[in-house]
DRENMIFI-543318 format. One record per residue: chain; residue number from 0; x negated, y negated, z negated of N, C-alpha, C, CB in turn. Coordinates in Angstrom, 1 decimal. Last residue first. Glycine has a CB too. Layout:
DRENMIFI-543318
@ch->A | i->NUM | nc1->X | nc2->Y | nc3->Z | cac1->X | cac2->Y | cac3->Z | cc1->X | cc2->Y | cc3->Z | cbc1->X | cbc2->Y | cbc3->Z
...
END
This chain:
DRENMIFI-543318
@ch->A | i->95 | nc1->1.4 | nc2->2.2 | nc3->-13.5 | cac1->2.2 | cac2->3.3 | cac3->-14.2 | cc1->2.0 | cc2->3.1 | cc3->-15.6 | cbc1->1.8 | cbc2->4.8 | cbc3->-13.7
@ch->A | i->94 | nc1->0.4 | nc2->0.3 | nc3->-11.5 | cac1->-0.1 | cac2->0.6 | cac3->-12.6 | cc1->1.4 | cc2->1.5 | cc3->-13.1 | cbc1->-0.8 | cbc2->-0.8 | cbc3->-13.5
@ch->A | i->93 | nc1->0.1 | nc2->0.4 | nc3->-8.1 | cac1->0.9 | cac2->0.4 | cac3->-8.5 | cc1->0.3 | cc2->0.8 | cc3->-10.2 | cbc1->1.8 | cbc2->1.1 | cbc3->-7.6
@ch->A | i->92 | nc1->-2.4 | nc2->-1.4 | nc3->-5.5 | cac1->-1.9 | cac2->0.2 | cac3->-6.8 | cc1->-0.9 | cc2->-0.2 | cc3->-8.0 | cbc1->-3.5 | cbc2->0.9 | cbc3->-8.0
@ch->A | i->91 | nc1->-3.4 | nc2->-2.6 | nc3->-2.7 | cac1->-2.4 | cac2->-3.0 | cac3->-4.1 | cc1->-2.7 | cc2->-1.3 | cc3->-4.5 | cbc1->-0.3 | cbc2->-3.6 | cbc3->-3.8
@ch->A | i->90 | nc1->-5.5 | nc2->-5.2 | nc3->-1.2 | cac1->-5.3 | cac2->-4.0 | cac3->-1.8 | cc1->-4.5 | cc2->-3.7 | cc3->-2.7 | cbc1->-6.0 | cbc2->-3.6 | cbc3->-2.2
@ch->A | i->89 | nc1->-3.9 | nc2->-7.5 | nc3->0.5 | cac1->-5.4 | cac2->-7.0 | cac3->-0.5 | cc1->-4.7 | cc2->-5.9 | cc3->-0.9 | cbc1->-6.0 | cbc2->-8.1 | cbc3->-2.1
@ch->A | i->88 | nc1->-4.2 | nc2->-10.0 | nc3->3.0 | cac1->-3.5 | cac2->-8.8 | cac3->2.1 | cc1->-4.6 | cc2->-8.6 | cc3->1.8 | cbc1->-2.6 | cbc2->-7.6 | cbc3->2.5
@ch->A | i->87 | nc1->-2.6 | nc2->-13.6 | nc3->3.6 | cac1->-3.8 | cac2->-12.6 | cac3->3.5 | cc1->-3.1 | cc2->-11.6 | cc3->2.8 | cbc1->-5.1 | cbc2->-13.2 | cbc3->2.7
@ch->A | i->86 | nc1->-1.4 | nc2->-16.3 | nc3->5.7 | cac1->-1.2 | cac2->-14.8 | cac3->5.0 | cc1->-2.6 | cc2->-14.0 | cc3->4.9 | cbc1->-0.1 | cbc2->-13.7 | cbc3->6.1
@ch->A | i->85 | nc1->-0.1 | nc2->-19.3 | nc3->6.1 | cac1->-1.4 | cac2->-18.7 | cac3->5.6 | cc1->-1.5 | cc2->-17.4 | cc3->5.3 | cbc1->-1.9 | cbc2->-19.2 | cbc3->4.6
@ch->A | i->84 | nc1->1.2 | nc2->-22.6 | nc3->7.2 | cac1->1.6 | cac2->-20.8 | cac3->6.7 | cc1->0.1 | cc2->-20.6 | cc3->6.5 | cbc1->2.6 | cbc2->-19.4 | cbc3->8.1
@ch->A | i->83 | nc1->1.8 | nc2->-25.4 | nc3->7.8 | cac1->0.3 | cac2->-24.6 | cac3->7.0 | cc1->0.5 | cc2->-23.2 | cc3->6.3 | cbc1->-0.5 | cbc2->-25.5 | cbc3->5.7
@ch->A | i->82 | nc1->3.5 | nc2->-26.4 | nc3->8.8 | cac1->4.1 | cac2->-25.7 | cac3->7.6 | cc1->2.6 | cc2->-25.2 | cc3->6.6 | cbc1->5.3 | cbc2->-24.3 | cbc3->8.2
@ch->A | i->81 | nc1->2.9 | nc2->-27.0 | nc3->11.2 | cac1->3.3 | cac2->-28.3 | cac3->9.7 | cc1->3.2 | cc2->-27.8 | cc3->8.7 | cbc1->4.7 | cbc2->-29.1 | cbc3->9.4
@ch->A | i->80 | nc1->3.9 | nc2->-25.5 | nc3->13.1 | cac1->2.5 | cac2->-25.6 | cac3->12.5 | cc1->2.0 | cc2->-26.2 | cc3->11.4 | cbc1->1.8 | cbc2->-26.0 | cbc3->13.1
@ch->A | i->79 | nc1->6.0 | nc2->-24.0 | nc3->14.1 | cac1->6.0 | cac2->-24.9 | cac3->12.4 | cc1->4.6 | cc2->-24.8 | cc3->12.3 | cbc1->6.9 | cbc2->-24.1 | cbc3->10.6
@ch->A | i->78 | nc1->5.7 | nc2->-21.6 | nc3->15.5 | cac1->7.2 | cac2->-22.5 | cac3->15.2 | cc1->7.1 | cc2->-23.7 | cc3->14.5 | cbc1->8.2 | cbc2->-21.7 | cbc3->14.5
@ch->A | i->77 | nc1->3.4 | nc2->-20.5 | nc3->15.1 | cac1->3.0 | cac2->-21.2 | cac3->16.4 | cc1->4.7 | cc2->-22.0 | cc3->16.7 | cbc1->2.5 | cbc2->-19.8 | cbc3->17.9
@ch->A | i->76 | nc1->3.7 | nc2->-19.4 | nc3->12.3 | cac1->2.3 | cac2->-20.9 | cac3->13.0 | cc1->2.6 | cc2->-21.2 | cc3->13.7 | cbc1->0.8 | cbc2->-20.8 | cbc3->13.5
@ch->A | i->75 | nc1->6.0 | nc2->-17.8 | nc3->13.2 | cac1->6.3 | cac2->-18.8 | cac3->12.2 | cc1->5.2 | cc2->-20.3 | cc3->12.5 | cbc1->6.0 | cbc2->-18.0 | cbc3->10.7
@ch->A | i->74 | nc1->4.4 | nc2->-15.8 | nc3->14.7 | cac1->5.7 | cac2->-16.8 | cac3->15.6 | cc1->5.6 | cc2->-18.3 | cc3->14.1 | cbc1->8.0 | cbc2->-15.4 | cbc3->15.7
@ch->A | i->73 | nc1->2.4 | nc2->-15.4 | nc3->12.3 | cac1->1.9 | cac2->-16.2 | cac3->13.8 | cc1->2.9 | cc2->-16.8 | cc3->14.0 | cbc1->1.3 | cbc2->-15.5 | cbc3->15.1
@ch->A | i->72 | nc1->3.9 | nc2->-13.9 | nc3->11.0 | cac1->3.4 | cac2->-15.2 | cac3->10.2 | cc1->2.8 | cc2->-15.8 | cc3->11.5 | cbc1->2.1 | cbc2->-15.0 | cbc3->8.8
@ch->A | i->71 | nc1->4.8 | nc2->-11.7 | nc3->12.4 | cac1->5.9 | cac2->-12.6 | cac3->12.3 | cc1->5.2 | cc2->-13.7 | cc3->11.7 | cbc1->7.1 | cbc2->-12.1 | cbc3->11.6
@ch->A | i->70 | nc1->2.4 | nc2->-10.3 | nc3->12.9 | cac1->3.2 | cac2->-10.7 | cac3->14.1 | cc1->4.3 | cc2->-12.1 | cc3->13.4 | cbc1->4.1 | cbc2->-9.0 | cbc3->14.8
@ch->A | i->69 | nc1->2.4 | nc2->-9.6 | nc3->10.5 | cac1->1.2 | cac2->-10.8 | cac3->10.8 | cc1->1.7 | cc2->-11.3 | cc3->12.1 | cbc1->-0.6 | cbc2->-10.2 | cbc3->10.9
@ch->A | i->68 | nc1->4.0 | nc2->-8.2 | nc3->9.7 | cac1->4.4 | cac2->-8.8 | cac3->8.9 | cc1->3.0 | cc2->-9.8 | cc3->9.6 | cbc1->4.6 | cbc2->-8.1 | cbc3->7.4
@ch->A | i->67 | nc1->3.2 | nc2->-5.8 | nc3->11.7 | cac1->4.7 | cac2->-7.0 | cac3->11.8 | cc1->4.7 | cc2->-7.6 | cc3->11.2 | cbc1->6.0 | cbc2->-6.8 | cbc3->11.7
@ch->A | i->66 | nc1->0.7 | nc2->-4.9 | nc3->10.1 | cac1->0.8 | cac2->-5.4 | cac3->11.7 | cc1->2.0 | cc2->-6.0 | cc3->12.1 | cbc1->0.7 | cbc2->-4.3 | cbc3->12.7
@ch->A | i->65 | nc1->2.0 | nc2->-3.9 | nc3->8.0 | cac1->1.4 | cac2->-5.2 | cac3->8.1 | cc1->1.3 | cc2->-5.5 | cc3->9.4 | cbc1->0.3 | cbc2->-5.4 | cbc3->7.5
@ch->A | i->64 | nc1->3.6 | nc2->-1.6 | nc3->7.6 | cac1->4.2 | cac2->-2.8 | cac3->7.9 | cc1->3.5 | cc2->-4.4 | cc3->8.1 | cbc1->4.9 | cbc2->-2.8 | cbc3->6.8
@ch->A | i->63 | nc1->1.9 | nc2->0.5 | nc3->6.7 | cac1->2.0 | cac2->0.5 | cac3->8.3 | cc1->3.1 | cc2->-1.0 | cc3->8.6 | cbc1->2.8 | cbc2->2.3 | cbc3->9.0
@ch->A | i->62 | nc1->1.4 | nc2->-0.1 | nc3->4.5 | cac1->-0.1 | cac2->0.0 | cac3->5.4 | cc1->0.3 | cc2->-0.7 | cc3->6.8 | cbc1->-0.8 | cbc2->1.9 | cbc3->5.8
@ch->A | i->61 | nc1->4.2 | nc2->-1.4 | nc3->2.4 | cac1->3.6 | cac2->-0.1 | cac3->3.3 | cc1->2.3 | cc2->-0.3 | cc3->4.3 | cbc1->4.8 | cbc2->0.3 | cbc3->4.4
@ch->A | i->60 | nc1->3.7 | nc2->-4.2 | nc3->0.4 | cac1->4.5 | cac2->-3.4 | cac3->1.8 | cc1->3.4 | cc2->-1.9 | cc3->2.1 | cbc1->4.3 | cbc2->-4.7 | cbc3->3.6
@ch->A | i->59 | nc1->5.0 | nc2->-6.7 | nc3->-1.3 | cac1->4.2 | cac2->-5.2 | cac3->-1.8 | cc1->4.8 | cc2->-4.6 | cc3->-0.7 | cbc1->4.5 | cbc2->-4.4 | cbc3->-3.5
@ch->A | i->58 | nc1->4.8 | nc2->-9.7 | nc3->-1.4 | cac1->5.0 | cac2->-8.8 | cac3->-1.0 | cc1->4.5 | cc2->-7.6 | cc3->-0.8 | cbc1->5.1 | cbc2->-9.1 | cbc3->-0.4
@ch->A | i->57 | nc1->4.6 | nc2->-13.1 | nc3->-2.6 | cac1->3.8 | cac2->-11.9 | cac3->-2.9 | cc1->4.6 | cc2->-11.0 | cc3->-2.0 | cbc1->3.6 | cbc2->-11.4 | cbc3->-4.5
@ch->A | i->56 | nc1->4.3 | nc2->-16.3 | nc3->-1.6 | cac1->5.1 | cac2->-15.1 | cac3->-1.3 | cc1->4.2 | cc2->-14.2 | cc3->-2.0 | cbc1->5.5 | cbc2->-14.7 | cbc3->0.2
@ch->A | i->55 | nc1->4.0 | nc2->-19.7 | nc3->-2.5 | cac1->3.5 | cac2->-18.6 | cac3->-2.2 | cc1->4.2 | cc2->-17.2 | cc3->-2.7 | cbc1->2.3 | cbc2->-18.8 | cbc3->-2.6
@ch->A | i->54 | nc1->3.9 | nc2->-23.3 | nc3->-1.9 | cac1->4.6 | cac2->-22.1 | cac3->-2.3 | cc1->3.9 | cc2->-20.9 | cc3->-1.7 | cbc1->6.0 | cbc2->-22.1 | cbc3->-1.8
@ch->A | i->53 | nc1->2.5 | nc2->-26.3 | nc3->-2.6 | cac1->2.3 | cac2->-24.9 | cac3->-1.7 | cc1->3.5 | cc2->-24.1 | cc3->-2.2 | cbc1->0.8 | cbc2->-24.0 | cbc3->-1.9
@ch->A | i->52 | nc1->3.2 | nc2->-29.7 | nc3->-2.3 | cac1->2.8 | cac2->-28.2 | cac3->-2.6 | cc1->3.1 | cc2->-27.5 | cc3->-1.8 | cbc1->3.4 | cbc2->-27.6 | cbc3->-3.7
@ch->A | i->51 | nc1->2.1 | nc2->-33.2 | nc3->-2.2 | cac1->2.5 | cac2->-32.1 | cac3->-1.8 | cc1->2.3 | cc2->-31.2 | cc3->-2.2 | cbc1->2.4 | cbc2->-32.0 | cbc3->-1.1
@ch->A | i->50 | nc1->-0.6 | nc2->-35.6 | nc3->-1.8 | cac1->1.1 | cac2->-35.3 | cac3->-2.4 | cc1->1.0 | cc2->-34.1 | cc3->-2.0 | cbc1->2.7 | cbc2->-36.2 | cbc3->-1.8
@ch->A | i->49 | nc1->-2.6 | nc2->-37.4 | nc3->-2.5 | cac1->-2.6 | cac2->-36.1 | cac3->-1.7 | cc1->-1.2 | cc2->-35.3 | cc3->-2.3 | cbc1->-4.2 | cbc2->-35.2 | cbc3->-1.9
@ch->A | i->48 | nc1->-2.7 | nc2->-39.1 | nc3->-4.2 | cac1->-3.6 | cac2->-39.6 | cac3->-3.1 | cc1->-3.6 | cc2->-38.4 | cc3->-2.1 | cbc1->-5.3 | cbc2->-39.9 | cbc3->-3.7
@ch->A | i->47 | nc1->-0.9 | nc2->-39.0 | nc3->-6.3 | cac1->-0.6 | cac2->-39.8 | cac3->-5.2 | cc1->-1.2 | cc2->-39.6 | cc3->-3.9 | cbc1->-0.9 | cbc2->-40.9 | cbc3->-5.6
@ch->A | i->46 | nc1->-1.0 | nc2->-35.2 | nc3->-6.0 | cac1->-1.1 | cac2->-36.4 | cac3->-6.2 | cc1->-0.8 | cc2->-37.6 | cc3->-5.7 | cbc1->-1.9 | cbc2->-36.4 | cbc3->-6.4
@ch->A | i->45 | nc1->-0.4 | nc2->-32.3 | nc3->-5.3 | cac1->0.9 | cac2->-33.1 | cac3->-6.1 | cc1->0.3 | cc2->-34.2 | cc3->-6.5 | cbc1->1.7 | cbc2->-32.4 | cbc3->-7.3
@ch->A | i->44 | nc1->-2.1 | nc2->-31.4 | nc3->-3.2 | cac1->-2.7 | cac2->-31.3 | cac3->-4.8 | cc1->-1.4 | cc2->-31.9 | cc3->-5.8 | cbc1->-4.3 | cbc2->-32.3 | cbc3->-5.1
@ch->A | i->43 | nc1->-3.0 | nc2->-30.5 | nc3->-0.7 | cac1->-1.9 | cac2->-30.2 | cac3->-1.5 | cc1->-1.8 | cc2->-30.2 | cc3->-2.9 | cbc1->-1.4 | cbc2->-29.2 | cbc3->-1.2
@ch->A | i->42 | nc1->-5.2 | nc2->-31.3 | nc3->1.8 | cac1->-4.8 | cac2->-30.6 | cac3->0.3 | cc1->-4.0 | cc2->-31.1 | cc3->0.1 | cbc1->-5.5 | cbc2->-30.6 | cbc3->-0.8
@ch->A | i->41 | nc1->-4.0 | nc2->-30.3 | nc3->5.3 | cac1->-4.9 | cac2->-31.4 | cac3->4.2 | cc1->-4.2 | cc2->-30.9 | cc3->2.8 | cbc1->-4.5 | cbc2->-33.5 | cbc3->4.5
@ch->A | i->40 | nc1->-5.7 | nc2->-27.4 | nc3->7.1 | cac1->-4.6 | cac2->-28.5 | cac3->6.4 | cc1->-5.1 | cc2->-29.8 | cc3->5.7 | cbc1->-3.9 | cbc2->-27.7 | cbc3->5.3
@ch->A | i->39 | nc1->-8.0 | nc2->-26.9 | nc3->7.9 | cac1->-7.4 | cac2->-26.9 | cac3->8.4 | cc1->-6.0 | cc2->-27.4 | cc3->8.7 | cbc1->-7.7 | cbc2->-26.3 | cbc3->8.3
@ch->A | i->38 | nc1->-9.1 | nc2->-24.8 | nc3->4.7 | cac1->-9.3 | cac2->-25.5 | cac3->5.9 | cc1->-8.6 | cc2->-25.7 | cc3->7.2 | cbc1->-10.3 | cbc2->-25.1 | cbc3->6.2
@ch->A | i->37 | nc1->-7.7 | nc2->-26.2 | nc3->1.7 | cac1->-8.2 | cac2->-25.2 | cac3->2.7 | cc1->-8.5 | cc2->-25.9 | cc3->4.1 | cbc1->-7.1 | cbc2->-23.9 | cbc3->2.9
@ch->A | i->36 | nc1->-6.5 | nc2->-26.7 | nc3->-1.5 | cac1->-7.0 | cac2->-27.3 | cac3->-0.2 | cc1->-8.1 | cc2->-25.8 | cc3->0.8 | cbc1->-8.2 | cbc2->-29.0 | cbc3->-0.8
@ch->A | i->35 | nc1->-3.6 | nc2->-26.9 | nc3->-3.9 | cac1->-4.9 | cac2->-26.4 | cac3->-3.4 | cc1->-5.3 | cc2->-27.2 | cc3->-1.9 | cbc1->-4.9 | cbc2->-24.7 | cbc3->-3.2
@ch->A | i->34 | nc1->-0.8 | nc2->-25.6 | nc3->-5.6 | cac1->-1.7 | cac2->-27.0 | cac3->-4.8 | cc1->-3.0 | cc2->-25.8 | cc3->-4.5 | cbc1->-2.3 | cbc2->-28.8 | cbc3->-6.3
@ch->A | i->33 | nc1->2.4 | nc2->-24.0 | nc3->-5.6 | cac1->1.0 | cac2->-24.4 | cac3->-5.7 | cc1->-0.1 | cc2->-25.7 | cc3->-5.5 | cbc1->0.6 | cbc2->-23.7 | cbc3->-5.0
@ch->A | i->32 | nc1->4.9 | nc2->-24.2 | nc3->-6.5 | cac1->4.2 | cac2->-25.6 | cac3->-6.6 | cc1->3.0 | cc2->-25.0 | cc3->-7.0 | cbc1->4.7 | cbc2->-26.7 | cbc3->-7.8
@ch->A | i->31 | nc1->6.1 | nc2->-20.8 | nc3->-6.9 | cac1->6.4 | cac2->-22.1 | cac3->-6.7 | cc1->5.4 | cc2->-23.3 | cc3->-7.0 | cbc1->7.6 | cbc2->-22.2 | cbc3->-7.4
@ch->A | i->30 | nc1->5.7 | nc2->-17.8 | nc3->-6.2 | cac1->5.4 | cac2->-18.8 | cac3->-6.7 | cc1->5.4 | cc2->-20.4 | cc3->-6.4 | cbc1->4.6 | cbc2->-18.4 | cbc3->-6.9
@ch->A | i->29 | nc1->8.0 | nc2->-15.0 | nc3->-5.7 | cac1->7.4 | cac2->-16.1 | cac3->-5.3 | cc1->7.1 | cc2->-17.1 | cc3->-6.4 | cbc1->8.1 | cbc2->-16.6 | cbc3->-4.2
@ch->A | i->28 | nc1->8.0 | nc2->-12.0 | nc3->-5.0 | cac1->7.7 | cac2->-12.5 | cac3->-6.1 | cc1->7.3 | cc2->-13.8 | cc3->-5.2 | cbc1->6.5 | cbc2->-11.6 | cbc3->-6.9
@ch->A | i->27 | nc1->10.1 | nc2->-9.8 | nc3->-2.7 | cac1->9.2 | cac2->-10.3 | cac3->-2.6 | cc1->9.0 | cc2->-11.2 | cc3->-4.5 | cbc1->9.3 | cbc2->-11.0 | cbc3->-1.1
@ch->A | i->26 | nc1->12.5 | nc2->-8.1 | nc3->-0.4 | cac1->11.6 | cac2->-7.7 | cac3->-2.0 | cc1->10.7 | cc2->-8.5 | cc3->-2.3 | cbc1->10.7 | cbc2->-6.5 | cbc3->-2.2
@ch->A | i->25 | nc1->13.1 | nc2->-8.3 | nc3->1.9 | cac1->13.8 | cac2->-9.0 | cac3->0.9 | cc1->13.6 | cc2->-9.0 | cc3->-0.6 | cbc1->14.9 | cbc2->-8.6 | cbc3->1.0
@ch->A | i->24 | nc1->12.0 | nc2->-8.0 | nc3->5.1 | cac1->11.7 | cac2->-8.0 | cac3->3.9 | cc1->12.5 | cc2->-8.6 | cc3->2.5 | cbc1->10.6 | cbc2->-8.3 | cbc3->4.0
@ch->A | i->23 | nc1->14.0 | nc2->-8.4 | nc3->7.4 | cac1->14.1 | cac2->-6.8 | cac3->7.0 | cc1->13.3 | cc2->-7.0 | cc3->5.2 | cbc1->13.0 | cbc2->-5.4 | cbc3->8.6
@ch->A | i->22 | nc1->13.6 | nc2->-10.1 | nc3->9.1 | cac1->12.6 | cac2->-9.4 | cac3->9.4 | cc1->12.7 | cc2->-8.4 | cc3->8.3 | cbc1->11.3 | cbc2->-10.1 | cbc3->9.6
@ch->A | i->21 | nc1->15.2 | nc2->-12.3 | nc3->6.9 | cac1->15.8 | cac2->-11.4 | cac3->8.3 | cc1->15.1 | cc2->-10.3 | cc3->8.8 | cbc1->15.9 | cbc2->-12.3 | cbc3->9.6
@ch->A | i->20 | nc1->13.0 | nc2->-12.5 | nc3->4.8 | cac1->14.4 | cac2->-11.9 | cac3->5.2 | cc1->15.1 | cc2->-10.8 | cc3->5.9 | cbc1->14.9 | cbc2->-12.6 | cbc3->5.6
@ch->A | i->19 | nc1->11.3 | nc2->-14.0 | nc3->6.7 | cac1->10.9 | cac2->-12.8 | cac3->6.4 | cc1->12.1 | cc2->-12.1 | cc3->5.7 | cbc1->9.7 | cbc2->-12.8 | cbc3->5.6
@ch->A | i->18 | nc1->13.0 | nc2->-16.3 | nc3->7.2 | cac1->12.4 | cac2->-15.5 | cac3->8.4 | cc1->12.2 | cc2->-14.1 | cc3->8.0 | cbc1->10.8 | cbc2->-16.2 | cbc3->8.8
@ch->A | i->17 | nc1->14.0 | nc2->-17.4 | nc3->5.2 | cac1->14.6 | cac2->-16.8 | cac3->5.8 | cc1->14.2 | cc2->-15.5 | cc3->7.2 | cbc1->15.2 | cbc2->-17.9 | cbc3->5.9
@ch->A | i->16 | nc1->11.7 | nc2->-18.4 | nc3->3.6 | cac1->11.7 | cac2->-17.2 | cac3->3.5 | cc1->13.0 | cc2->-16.8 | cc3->4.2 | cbc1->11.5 | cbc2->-16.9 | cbc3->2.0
@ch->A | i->15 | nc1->11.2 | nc2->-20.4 | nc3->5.9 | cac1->10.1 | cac2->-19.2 | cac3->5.9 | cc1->10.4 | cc2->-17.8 | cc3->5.1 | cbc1->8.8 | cbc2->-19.8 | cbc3->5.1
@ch->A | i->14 | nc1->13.0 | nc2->-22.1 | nc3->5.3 | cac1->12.7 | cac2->-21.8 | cac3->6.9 | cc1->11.8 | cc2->-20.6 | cc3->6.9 | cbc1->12.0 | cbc2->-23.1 | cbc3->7.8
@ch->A | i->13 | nc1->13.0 | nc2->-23.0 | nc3->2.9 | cac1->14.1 | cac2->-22.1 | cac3->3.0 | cc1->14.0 | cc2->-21.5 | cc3->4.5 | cbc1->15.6 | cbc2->-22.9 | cbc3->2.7
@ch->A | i->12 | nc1->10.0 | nc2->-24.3 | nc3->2.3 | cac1->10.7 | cac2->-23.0 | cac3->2.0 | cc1->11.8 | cc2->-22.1 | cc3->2.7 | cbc1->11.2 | cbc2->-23.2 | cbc3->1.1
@ch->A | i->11 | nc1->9.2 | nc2->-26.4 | nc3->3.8 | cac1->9.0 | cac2->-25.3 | cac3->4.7 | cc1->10.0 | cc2->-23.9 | cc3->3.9 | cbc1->7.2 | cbc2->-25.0 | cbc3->4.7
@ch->A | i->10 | nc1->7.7 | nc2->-27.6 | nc3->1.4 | cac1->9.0 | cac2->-28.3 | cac3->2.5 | cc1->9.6 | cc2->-27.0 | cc3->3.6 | cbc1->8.2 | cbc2->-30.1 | cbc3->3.7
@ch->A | i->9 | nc1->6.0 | nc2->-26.5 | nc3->0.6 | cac1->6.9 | cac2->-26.3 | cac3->-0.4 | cc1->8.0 | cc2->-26.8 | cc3->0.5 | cbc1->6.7 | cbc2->-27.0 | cbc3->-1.8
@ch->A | i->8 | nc1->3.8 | nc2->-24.1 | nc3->3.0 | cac1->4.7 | cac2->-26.3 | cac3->2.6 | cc1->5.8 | cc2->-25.5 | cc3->1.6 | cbc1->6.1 | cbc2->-27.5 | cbc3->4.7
@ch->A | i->7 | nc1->2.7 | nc2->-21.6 | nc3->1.8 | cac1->3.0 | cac2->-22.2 | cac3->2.7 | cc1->3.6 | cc2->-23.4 | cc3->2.2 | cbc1->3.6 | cbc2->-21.5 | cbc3->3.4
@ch->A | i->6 | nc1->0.9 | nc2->-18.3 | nc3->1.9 | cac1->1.4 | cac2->-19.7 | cac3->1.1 | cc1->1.8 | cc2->-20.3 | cc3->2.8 | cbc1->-0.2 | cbc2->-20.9 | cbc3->0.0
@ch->A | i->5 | nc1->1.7 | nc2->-14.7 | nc3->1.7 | cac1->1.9 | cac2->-15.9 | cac3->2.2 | cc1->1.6 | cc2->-17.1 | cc3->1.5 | cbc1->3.0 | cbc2->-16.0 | cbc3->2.4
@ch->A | i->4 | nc1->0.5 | nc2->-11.6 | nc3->0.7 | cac1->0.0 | cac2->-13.4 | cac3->0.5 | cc1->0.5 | cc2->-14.1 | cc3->1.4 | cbc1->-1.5 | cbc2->-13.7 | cbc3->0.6
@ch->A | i->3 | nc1->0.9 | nc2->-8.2 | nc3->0.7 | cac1->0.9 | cac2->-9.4 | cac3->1.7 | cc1->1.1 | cc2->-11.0 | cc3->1.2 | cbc1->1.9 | cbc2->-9.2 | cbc3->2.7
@ch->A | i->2 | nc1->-0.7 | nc2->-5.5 | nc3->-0.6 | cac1->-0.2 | cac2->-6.7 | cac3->-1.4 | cc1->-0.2 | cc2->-7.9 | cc3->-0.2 | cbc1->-1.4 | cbc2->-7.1 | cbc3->-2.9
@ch->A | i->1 | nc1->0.1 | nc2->-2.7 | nc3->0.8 | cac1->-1.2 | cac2->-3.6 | cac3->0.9 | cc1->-0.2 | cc2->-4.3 | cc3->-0.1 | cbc1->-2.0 | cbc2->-4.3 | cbc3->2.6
@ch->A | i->0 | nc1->-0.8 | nc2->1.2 | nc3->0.0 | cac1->0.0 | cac2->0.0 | cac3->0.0 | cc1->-0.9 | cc2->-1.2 | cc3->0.0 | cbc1->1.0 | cbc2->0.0 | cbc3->-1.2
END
């Protein structure tokens, strides 16, 4: 199992998690009012000098679901580039 990482525009919410929704995922952990800076966007720190947040998806998917789940975070980049989507996965195990 992978652990799939979205962030993305706190302005962007209801457009992003409808996407992955529809695309069948509905299980997800989200975190609300990240900040940070990366490359490519401008930072998102909730200050004057750099307003704005992140939100960020967790998703615990099958090996074989990631290859759609990166198909669909591209249509989303190449629908909303504004949005500064971002997906990474990592390894998951379930602790019992």
């Amino acid at each position: 199992m992978k652990m799939f990482l979205v962030v993305y525009c706190e302005a962007s919410d209801e457009y992003i998690l409808s996407a992955f929704k529809d695309a069948g995922f509905k299980a997800y952990t989200k975190m609300h009012g990240a900040t940070g800076e990366g490359p490519g966007s401008e930072p998102k720190l909730d200050t004057h000098c750099w307003p704005g947040r992140n939100n960020a998806l967790f998703i615990a998917v099958h090996d074989e679901d990631i290859s759609g789940l990166c198909d669909l975070v591209k249509r989303l980049k190449s629908e909303h580039p504004r949005a500064g989507v971002k997906a990474f996965t990592l390894p998951l195990e379930e602790c019992v």
